[in-house]
matplotlib code that plots the C-alpha trace (Angstrom):
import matplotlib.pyplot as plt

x = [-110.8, -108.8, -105.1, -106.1, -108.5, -105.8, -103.7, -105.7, -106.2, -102.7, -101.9, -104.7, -104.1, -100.3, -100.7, -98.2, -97.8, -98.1, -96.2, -95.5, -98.3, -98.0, -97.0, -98.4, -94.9, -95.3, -95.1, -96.2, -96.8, -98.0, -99.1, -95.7, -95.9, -93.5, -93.7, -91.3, -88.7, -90.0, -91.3, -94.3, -95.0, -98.7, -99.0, -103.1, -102.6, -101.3, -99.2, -99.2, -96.6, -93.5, -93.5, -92.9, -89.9, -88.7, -88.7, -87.1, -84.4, -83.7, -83.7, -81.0, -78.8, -74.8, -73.5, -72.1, -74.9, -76.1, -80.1, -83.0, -83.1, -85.9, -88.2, -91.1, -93.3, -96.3, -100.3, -103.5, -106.9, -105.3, -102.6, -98.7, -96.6, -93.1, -91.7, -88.4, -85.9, -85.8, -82.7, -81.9, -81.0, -82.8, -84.1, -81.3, -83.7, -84.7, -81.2, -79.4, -79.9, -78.2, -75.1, -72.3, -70.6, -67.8, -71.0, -73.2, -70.3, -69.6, -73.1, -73.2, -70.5, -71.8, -74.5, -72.4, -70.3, -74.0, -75.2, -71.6, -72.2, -75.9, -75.0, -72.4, -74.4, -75.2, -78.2, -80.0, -82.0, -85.0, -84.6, -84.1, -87.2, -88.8, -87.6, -88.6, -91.8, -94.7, -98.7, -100.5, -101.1, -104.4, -104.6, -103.4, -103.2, -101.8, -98.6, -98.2, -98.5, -95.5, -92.6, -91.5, -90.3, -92.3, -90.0, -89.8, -90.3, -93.4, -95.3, -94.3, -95.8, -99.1, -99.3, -99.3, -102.7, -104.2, -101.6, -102.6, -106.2, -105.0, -106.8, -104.1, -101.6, -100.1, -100.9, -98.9, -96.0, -97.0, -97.5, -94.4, -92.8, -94.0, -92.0, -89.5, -89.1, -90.1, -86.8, -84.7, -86.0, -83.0, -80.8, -83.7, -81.8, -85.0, -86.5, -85.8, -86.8, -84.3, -81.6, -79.8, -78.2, -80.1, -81.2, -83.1, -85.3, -86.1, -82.8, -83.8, -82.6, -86.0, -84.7, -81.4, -80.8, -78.0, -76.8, -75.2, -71.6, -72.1, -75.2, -76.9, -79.4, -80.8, -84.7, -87.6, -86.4, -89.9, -89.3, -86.4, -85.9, -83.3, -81.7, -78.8, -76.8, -77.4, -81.1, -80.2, -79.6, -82.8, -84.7, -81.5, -82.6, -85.5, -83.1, -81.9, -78.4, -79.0, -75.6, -73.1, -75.4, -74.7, -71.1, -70.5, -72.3, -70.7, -67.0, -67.5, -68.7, -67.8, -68.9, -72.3, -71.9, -69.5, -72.1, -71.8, -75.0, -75.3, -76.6, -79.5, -80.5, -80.5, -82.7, -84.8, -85.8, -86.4, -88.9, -90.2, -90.2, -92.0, -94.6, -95.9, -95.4, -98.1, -100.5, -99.5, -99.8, -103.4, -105.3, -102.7, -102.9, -104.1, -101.5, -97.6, -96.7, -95.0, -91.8, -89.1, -89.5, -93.2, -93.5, -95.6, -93.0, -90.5, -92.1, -90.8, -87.7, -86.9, -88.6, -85.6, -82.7, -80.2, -78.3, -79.4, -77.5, -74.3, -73.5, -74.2, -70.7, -68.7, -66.2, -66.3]
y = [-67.2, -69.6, -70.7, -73.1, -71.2, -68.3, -70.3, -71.6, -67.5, -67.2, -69.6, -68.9, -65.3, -65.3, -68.3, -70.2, -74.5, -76.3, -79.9, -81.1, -81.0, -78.0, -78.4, -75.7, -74.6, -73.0, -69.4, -66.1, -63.7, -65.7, -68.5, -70.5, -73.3, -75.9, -76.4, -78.7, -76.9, -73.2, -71.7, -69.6, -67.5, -65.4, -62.3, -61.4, -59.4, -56.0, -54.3, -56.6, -54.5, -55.9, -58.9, -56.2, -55.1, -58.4, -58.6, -55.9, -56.5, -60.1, -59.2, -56.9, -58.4, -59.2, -62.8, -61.9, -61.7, -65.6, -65.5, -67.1, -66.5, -65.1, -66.3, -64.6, -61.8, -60.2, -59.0, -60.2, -59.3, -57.4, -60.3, -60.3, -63.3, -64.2, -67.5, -68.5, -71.3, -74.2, -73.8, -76.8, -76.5, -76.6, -73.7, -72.9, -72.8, -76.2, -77.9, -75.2, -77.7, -80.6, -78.6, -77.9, -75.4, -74.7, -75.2, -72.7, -70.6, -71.3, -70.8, -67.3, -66.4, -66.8, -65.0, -62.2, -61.8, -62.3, -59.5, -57.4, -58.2, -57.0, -53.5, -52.7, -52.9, -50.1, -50.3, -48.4, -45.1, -47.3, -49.9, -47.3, -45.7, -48.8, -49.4, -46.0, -46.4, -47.6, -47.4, -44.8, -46.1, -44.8, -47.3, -49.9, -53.0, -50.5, -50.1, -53.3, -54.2, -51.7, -53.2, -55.9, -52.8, -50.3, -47.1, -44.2, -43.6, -41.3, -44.4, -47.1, -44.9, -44.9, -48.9, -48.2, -47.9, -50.4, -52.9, -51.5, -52.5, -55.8, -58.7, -60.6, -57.9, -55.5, -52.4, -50.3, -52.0, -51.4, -47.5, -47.4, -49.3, -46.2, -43.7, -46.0, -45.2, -41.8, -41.2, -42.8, -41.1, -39.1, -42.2, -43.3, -43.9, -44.8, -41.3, -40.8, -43.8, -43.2, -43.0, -45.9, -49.3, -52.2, -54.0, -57.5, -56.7, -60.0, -62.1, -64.3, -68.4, -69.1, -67.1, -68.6, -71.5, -73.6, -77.1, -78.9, -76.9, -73.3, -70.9, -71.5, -68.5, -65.8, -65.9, -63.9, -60.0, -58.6, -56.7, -55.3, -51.7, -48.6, -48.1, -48.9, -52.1, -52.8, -53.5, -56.7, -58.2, -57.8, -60.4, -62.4, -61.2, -64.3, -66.9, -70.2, -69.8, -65.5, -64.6, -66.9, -66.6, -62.5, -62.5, -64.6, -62.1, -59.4, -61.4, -62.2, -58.1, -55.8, -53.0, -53.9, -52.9, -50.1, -47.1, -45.7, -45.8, -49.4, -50.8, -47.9, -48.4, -52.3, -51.7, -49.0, -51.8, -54.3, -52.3, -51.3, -54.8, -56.2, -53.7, -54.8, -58.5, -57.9, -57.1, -59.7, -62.1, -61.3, -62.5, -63.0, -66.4, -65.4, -68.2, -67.4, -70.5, -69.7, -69.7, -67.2, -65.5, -64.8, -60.9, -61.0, -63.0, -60.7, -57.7, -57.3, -58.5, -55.8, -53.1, -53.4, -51.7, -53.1, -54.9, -58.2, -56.0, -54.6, -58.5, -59.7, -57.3, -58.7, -61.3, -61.2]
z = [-6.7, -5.6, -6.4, -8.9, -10.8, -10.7, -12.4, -15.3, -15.9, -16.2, -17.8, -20.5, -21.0, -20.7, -23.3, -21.2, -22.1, -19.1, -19.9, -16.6, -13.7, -11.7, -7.8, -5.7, -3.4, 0.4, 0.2, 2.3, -0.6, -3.3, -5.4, -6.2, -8.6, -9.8, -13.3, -14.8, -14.9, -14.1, -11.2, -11.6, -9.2, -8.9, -7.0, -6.1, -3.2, -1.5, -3.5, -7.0, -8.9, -7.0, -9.0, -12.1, -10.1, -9.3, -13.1, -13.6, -10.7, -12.4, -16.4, -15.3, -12.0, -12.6, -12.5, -9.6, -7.8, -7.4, -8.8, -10.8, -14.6, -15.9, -18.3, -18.7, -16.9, -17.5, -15.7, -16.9, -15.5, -12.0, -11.1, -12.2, -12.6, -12.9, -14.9, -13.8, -14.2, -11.6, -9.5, -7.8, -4.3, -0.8, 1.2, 3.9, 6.4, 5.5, 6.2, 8.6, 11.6, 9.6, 9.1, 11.8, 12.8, 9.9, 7.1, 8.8, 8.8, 5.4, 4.4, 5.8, 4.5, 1.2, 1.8, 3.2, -0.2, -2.0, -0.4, -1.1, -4.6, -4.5, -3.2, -5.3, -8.1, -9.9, -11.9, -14.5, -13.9, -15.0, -12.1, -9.4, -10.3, -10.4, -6.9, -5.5, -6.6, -4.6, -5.3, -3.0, 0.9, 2.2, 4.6, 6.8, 4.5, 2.1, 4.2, 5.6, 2.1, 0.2, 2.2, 4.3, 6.9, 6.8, 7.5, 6.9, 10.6, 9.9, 7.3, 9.8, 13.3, 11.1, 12.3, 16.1, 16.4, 14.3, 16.0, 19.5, 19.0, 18.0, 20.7, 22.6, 22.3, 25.2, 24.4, 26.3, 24.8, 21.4, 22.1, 24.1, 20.9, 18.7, 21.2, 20.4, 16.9, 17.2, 19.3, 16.7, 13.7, 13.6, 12.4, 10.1, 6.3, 4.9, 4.4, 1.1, -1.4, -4.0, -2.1, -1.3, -2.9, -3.9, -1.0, -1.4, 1.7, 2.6, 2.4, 5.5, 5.0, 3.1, 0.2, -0.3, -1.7, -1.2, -2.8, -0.6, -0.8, -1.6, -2.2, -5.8, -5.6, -3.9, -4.4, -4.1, -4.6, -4.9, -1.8, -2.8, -2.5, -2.3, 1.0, 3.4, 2.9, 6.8, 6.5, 5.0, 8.6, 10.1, 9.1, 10.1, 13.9, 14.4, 12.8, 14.3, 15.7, 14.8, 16.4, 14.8, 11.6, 11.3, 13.0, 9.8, 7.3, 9.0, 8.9, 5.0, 4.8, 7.2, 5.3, 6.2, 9.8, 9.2, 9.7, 12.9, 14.3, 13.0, 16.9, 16.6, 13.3, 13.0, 16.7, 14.6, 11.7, 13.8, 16.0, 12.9, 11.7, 14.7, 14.4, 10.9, 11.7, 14.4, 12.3, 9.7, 12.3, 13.3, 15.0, 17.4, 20.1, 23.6, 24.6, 25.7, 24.2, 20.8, 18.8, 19.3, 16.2, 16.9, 16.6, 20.0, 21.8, 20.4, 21.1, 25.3, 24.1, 21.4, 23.9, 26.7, 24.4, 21.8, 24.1, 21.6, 18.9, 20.5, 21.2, 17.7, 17.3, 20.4, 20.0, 16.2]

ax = plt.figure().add_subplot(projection="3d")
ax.plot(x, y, z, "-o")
ax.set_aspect("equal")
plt.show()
């Protein structure tokens, strides 16, 4: 089935009037259409009940944290869909390089106080089950498929084989990766699933969307999940301009980095990080000749220590 035809289910069962013609949007995860103004978004694969959380997450976030209104939500014949309200704005990612230096700061600033205003939400006993929850993972595709990182230490180690086997791939480095994380399992925070503050999980500059002068919305919380405020700034770790981008977050909240093994852990979920994005990535290119944020560029990188971390914190 493809995205078309999955939307013409939807949109039958769910009884949904289209009155404007659907524009199919770029997106990893899912099917993302513009409609109008609504966004529909169509989960069809890996784990499909985190569109239900997103739900959840976005019937019940404060005002103070910046986000999409919901609509409508529901699941028809083994596919779950959100309806939102358009937000207009531009991806950050899309217009970071336009902006100078004060915007950028600006920008992550926002962000930073976003975030702050995330965490210190406290939501119902039904959301945090929600949140804990996760189907069963028998497999591989099953955990690369719960969360964006895939600690705990002992679920994420399960993807050091299948990513050693991987063509195009060291693998010594991905095994000596694993020893990695096995060594830091002591600083782990993820061990327990319903423990924790919100986190979004995925709060890199695709999902925030900014108009021109201050952030309108943070997007896409289907990967949130309960756990330390500081796992936020890993997917901030491939970004354009990554230093002055977190030394910014960090400035607007410093809470965010107050932990004291914050160098270790934000090391421990990107190692983790990099792990799953291998297999994501898959088949990997034979050639050296890719972006910086490509998981098998960053792989040697990540492997020599945290040194890239302890100098995100200098000079702040």
């Amino acid at each position: 089935m493809d995205s078309e035809a999955r939307l013409r289910l939807v949109t039958q069962a769910a009884k949904l009037t289209i009155d404007a013609t659907p524009i199919l949007l770029p997106s990893d995860s899912n099917d993302v259409w513009k409609i109008g103004d609504f966004v529909l978004r169509i989960c069809w694969r890996a784990d499909r009940t985190r569109l239900q959380r997103e739900a959840l997450i976005l019937e019940h976030l404060p005002d103070e944290v910046p986000h999409v209104r919901l609509a409508d939500a529901g699941s028809n014949d083994g596919l779950t869909w959100t309806l939102t309200h358009w937000v207009s704005g531009t991806m950050l990612s899309q217009c970071w390089a336009d902006l100078d230096r004060s915007q950028r700061r600006t920008a992550a600033e926002q962000l930073g106080h976003a975030l702050c205003a995330l965490h210190a939400w406290t939501p119902s006993l039904e959301v945090r089950a929600a949140l804990a929850a996760r189907p069963a993972q028998a497999g591989t595709s099953d955990v690369v498929g719960a969360d964006l990182n895939p600690l705990p230490v002992g679920r994420a180690l399960r993807l050091v084989e299948p990513a050693a086997h991987l063509g195009n791939v060291d693998r010594r480095a991905v095994l000596h990766l694993g020893e990695q994380m096995e060594r830091l399992r002591g600083v782990d925070p993820l061990r327990d699933p319903s423990v924790g503050v919100v986190v979004h999980g995925d709060a890199h500059l695709n999902n925030v969307l900014w108009d021109g002068t201050q952030l309108a919305a943070l997007i896409d919380f289907e990967w949130a999940r309960l756990g330390p405020p500081d796992l936020e700034l890993q997917p901030l770790l491939a970004a354009d301009d990554a230093t002055a981008l977190i030394r910014s977050v960090i400035n607007a909240y410093p809470e965010i980095a107050a932990h004291p093994n914050f160098v270790e852990r934000l090391w421990l979920y990107d190692l983790s990080a990099t792990l799953r994005d291998l297999l994501v990535k898959a088949p990997l290119p034979a050639t050296a000749d890719l972006p910086p944020w490509h998981p098998k560029q960053r792989l040697a990188a990540i492997l020599e220590g945290p040194a890239y971390i302890e100098a995100l914190l200098s000079k702040r």
